[in-house]
C-alpha positions in Angstrom: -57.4 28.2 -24.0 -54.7 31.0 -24.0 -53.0 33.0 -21.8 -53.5 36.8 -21.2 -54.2 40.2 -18.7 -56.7 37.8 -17.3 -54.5 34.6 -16.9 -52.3 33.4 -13.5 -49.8 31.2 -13.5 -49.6 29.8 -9.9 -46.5 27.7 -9.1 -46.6 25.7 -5.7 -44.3 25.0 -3.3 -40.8 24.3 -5.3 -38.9 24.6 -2.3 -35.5 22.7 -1.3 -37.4 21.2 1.4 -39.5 19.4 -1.1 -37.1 18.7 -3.7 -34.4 16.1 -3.8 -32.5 15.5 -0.3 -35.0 17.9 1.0 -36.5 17.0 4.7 -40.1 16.2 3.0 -38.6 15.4 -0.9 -40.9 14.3 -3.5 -38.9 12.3 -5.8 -37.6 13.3 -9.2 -39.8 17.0 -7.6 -36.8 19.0 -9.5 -38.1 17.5 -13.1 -40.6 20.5 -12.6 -38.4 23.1 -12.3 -37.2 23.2 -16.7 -41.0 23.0 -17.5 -42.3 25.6 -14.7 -39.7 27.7 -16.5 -41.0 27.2 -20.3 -44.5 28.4 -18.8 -42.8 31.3 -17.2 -41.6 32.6 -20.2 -44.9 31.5 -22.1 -46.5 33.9 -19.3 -44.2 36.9 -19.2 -44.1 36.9 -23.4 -47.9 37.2 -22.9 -49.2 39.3 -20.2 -49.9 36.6 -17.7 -49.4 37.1 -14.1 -47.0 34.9 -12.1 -47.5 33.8 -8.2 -45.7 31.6 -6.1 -46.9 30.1 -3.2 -44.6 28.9 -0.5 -44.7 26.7 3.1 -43.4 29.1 5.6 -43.7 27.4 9.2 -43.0 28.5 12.4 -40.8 26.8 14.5 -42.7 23.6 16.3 -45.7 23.9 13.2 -48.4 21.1 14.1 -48.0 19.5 11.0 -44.2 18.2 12.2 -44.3 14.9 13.8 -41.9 16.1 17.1 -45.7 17.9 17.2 -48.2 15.3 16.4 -48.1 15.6 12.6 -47.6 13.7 9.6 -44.4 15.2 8.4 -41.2 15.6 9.4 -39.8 19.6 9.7 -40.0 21.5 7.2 -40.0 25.1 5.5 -39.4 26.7 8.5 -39.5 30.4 8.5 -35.9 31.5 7.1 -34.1 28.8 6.5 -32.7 27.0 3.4 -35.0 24.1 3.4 -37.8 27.1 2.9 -36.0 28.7 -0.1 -37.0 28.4 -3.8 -35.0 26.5 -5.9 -32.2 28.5 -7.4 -33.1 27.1 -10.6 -36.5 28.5 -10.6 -36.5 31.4 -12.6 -39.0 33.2 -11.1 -39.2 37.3 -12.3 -37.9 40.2 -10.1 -40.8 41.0 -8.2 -43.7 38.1 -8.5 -45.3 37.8 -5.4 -45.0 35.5 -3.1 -47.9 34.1 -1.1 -46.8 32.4 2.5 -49.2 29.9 3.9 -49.0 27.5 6.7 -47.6 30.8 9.0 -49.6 30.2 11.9 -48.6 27.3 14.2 -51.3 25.5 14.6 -53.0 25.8 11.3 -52.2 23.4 8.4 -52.8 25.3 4.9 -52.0 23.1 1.9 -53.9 25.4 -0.3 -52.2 28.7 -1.5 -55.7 30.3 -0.9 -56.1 29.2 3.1 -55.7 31.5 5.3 -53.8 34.1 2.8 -55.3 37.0 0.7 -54.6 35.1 -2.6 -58.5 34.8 -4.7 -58.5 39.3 -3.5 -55.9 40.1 -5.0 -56.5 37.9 -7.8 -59.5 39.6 -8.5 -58.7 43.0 -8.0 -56.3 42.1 -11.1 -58.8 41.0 -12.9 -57.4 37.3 -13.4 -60.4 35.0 -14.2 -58.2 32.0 -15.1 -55.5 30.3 -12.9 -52.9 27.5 -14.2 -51.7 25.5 -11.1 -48.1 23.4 -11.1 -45.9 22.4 -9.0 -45.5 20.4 -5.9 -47.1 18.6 -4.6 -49.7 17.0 -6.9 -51.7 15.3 -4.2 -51.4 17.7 -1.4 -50.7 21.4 -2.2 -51.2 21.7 -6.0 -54.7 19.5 -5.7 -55.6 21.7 -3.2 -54.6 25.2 -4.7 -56.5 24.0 -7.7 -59.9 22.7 -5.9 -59.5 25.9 -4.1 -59.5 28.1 -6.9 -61.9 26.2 -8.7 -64.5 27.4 -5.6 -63.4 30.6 -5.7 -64.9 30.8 -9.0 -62.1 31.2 -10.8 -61.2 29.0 -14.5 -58.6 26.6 -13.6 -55.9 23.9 -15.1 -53.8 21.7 -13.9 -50.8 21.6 -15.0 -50.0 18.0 -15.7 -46.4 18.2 -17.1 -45.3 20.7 -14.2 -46.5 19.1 -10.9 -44.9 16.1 -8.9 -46.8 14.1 -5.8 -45.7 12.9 -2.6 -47.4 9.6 -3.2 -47.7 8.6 0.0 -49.9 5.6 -0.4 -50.0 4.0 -4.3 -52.4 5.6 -5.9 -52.9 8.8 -4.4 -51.2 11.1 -7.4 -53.9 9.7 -9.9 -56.7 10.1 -7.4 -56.1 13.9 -6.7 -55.7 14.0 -10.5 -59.4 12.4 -10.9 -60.6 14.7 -8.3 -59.6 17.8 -9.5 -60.7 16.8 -13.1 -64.3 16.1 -11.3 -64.3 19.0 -9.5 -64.4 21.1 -12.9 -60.3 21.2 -13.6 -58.5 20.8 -17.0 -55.6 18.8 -17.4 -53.4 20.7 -19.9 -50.0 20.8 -21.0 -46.9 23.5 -22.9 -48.5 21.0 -25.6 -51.8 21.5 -25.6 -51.0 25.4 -25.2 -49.0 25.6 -28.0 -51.5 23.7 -30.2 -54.5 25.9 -28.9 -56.3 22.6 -27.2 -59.4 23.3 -24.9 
């Protein structure tokens, strides 16, 4: 396992809105934030690629509950709730992939409904490492995503956070992605050179 050309780093959704005293907060989401940084670094000291995926909602999205949906408002197009952390020290330039932009289309993966796997490929990037939040919506998804698009991919275990809406539901997207063909990996296990 090591990171290279061919290697993503793919950090989801470390947004105010999701973060302490955000509208949809995961708790203790901003513990993330130093470790997403370590791989950062890790990546630009070794020729990885960086993404970061983002919800970016219109106004009245169908996954608020004023519109039937589970969640309160959200990462609305613009505002602060929809900004990166400030702490998140993501490199002049990394792109940044938008999903949930149409109103009435939920996207919990970084790779629904955006151009995310094309572009990965015409990079050349055969393996992805997923973090960020949250572990049993957007990150489970990104990675299961990725995993069908063919591409080699961990989760990040140390750098992802869940919503945990019902007990149990972080260590069941964790199962799931590590059934669907995932690795569960750590800054550990990539400094030791663990598979």
């Amino acid at each position: 396992m090591s990171i290279d050309e061919r290697s993503a780093l793919i950090i989801v959704d470390v947004q105010n809105d999701f973060l302490p005293g955000g509208a949809l907060a995961v708790s203790e989401g901003d513990g993330v934030i130093p470790v997403l940084n370590r791989y950062i670094e890790r990546f630009e000291g070794e020729g990885g690629a960086i993404y970061a995926t983002r919800d970016w909602h219109p106004e009245g999205h169908s996954s608020f509950a004023s519109e039937g949906g589970m969640w309160p408002r959200h990462c609305v197009q613009g505002s602060k709730g929809a900004a990166f952390d400030y702490r998140l020290a993501l490199p002049a330039g990394t792109p940044i992939v938008s999903k949930g932009t149409e109103s009435d289309k939920e996207a919990y993966s970084g790779f629904q409904g955006t151009h995310l796997a094309e572009t990965l490929r015409e990079r050349g990037i055969t393996r992805l490492y997923v973090g960020g939040l949250a572990t049993d919506y957007c990150v489970k998804n990104t990675v299961l995503d990725g995993l069908q698009n063919g591409f080699e991919t961990f989760y990040l275990a140390d750098a992802a956070k869940g919503v945990e809406v019902n007990a149990g539901d972080v260590a069941n997207a964790e199962r799931e992605m590590i059934d669907a063909g995932a690795v569960a990996t750590t800054l550990d296990d990539l400094a030791n050179g663990h598979d």
